[in-house]
C-alpha positions as CSV (number, residue, x, y, z in Angstrom):
1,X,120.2,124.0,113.8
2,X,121.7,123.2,110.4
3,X,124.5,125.8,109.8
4,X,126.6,123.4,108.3
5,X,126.7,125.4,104.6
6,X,127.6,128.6,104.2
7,X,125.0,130.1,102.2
8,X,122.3,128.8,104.7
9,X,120.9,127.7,108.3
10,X,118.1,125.6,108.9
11,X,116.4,124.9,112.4
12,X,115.0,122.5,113.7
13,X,117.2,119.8,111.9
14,X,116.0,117.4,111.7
15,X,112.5,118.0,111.2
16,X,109.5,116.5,111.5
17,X,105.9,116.7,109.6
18,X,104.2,119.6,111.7
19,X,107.0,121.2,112.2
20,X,107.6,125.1,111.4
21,X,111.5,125.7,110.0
22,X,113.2,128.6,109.7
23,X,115.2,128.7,106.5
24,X,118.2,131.5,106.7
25,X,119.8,132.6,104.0
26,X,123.1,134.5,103.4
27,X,124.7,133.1,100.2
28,X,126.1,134.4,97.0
29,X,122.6,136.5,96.2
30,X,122.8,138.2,99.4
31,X,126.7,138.8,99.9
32,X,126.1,140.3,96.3
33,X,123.3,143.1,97.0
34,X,120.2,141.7,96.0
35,X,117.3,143.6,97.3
36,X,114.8,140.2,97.4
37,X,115.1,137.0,97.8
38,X,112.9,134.0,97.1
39,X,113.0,130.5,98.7
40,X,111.4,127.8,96.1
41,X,110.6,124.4,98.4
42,X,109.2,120.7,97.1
43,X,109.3,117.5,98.0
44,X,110.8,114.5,96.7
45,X,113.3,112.7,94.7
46,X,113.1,114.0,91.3
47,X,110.4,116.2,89.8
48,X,109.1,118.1,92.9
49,X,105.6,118.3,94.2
50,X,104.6,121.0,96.0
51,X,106.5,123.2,94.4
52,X,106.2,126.8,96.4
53,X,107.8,130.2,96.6
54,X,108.3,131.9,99.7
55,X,109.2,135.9,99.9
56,X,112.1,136.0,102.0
57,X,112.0,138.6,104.4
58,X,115.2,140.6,105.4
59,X,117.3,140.8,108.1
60,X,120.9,142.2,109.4
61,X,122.3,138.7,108.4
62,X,120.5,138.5,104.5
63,X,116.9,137.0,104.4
64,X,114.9,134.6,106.1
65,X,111.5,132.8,106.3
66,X,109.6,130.2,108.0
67,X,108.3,126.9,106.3
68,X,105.5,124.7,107.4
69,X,106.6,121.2,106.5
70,X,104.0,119.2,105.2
71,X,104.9,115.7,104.3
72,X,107.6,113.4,105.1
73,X,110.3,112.2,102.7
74,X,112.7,114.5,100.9
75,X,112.6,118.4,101.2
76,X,114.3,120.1,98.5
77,X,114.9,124.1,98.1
78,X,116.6,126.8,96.4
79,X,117.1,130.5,96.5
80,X,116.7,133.1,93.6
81,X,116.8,136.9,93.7
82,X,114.7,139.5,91.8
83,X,116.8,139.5,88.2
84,X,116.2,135.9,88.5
85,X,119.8,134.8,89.4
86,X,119.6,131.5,91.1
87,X,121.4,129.7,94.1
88,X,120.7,126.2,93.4
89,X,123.8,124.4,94.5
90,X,125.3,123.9,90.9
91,X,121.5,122.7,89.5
92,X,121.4,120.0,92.4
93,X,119.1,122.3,94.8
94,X,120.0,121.5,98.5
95,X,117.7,118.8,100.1
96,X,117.0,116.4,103.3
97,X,114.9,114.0,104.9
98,X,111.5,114.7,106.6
99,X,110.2,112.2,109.0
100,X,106.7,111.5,110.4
């Protein structure tokens, strides 16, 4: 598990192509009430590709979700809420590396 960060946890870390994740999330949007919370994923360095949204569901600790990881290289994500207030680690979205 990736616990490392305070506003997330991440297992399995690391992770391999095939693998299922669960992504948790208990940052700044959570700690200050929102009532949803998306996860936006991609991959790689720069513009992301396969950009995609996830509905976090909740639970006693803030939100979580699984994510099927589909190709190796660099994973990036970030959280937003429902007003469209964004976690994004200061506009450098949190990220790591995928292996085959």
């Amino acid at each position: 598990m990736f616990d490392l960060h305070p506003a997330f946890s991440i297992n399995p870390v690391p992770s391999r192509v095939g693998d299922k994740v669960k992504i948790k999330y208990h940052g700044l949007l959570a700690s200050s009430g929102a009532d949803q919370v998306w996860l936006r994923t991609g991959y790689g360095a720069g513009s992301w590709q396969d950009e995609y949204d996830y509905h976090m569901n909740r639970v006693s600790e803030g939100f979580e979700q699984n994510v099927d990881i589909t190709r190796e290289g660099q994973f990036n994500f970030c959280f937003k809420d429902g007003a469209n207030n964004w976690d994004n680690n200061s506009n450098l979205n949190w990220s790591y590396q995928i292996r085959r």
